[in-house]
C-alpha positions as CSV (number, residue, x, y, z in Angstrom):
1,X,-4.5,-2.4,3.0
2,X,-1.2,-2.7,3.4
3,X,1.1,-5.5,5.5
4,X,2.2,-4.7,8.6
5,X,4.7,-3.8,9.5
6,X,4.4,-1.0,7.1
7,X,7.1,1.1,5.6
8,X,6.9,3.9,7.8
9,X,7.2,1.5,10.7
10,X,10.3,0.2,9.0
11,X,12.1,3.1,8.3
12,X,11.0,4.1,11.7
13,X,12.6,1.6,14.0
14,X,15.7,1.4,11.3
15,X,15.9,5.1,12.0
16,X,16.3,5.0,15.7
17,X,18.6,1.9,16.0
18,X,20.7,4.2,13.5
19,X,20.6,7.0,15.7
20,X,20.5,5.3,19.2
21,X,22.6,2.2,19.0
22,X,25.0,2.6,15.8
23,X,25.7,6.5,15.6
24,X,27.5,6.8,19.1
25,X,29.6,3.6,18.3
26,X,31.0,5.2,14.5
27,X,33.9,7.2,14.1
28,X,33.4,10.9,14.4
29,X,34.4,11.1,11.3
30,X,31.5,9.1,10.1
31,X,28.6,11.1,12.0
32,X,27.7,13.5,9.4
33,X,26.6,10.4,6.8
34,X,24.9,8.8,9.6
35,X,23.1,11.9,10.2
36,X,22.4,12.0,6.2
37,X,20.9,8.6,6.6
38,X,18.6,9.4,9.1
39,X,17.5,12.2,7.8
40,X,16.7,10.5,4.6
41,X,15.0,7.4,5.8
42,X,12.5,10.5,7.9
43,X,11.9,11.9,4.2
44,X,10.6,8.7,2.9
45,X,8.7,7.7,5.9
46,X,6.8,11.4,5.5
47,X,6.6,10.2,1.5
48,X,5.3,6.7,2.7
49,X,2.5,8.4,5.1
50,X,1.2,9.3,2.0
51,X,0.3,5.7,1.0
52,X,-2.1,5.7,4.0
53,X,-4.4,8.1,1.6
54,X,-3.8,5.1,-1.0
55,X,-5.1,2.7,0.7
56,X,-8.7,4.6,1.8
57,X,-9.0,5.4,-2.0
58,X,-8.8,1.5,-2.5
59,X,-11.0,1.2,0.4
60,X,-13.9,4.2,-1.4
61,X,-13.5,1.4,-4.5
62,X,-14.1,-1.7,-2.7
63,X,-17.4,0.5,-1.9
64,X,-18.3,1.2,-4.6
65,X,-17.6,-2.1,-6.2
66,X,-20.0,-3.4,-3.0
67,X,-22.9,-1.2,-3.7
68,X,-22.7,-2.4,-7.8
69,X,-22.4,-6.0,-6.5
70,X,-25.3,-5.6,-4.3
71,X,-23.2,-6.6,-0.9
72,X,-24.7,-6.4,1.9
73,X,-24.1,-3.1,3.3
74,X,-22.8,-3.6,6.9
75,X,-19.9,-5.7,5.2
76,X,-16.3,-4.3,6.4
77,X,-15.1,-2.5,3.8
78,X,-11.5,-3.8,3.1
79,X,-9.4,-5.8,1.2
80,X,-9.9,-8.5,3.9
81,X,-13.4,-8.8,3.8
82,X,-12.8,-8.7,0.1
83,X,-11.1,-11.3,-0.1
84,X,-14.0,-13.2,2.8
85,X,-16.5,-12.7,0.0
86,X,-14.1,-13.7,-3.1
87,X,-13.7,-17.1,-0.6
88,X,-16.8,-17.7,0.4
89,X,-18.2,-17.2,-3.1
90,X,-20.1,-14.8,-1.8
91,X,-20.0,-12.5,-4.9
92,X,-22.8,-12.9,-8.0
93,X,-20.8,-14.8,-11.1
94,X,-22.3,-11.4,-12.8
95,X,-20.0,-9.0,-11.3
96,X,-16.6,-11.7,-12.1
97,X,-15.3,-9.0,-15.1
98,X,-15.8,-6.1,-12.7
99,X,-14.5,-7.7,-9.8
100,X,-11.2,-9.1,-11.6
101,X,-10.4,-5.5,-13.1
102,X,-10.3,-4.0,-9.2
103,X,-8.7,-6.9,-8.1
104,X,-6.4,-6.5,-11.1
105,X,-5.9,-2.4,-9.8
106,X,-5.3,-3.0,-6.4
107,X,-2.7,-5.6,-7.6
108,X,-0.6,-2.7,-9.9
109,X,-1.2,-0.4,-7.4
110,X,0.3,-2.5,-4.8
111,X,3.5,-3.8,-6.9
112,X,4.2,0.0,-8.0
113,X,4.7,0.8,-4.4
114,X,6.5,-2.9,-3.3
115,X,8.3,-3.7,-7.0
116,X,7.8,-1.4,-9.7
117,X,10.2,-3.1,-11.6
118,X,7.9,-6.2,-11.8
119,X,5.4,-3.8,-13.7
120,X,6.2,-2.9,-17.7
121,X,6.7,0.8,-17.5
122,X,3.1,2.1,-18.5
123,X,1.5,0.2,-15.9
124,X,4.2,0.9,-12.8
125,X,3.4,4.7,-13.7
126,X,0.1,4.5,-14.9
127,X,-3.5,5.6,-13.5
128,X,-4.5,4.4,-9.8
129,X,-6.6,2.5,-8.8
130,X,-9.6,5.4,-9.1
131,X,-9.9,5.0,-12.8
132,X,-9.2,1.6,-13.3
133,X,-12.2,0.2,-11.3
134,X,-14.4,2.2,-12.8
């Protein structure tokens, strides 16, 4: 689950304060690039959308990891309840190695998107979170 406001949302609201606000203040001369901007921030919103699919993969794994770990299943499946259970010590010592290597995926998967640069190269393009928490 991501933070809110998401990227899409950003790019959004960037977008139109381009378009409404600073575009019929530039130079003339300067439209077309505005125009280029815009139309590239609505190109990586579309590529951002895709990130929503992300996060209900990460969603089918906390599932899965809840089903192995014997949670109760009419827990909310999410990365906040998650982290509920990981507080409340809710989760069987057992199940700590499994539960640190999704916690550990989720983590990659998250800084790939945010700060792949943080990552050492294998990892920022490695699997996703589907076949690490295996």
């Amino acid at each position: 689950m991501r933070n809110r406001p998401t990227g899409e949302e950003l790019l959004a609201t960037a977008r139109r304060t381009l378009l409404d606000d600073l575009l019929p203040l530039l130079p003339a001369d300067k439209s077309y690039e505005a125009l280029m901007i815009a139309n590239a921030m609505a190109i990586a919103s579309r590529e951002l959308t895709r990130c929503n699919d992300d996060d209900a993969l990460a969603d089918q794994h906390i599932a899965q990891f809840y089903r192995v770990a014997g949670v109760d299943k009419d827990t909310d499946i999410s990365e906040y309840a998650l982290a509920r259970l990981i507080r409340n010590r809710a989760i069987d010592a057992q199940h700590a190695s499994r539960l640190f290597e999704l916690l550990l995926a989720l983590t990659r998967d998250k800084l790939a998107l945010s700060n792949p640069k943080y990552l050492p190269p294998e990892a920022a393009h490695g699997k996703q979170v589907s076949d690490r928490s295996r």
